[in-house]
C-alpha positions, 0 to 999 in steps of 0.5 A: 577323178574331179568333176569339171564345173559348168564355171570352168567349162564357160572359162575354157570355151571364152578362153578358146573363143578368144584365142581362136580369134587372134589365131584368125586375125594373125592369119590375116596379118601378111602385109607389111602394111596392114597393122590393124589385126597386129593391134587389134590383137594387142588391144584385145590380150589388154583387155584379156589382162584387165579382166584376169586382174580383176578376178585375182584382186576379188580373189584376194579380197575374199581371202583377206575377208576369210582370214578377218573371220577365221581370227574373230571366230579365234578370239570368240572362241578363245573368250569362250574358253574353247580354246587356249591361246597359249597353243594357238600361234 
């Protein structure tokens, strides 16, 4: 079995924290009048969604640096004679 990180038991426990708190704003949200929990709620799933944004385009950034890495390391390898570039597609 994994063992779970401290990394994702903070991601879980800031994802509870933030559902349980629209959860408690739509509990609220009983009068037609009052649309300021609805928008709240809205403004804060935006915000939820920027951030998650962020990490998937640094996520795709590191992997865009480790694949740069792995065809340099290739091609050093490659110039070295370790390797034959015939076999490597």
């Amino acid at each position: 079995m994994r063992k779970i990180t401290k990394e994702e038991v903070k991601v879980a426990e800031s994802h509870t924290m933030w559902a349980i708190d629209i959860h408690k704003r739509n509990e609220r949200f009983d009068d037609d009048s009052n649309w300021w929990p609805f928008i709240q709620n809205i403004n804060d799933m935006l915000d939820r969604f920027s951030m998650l944004e962020s990490k998937i385009e640094a996520l795709g950034n590191t992997i865009g640096e480790v694949d740069g890495k792995i065809k340099n390391l290739r091609k050093i390898l490659i110039k070295l004679e370790y390797i034959d570039d015939r076999f490597i597609f």
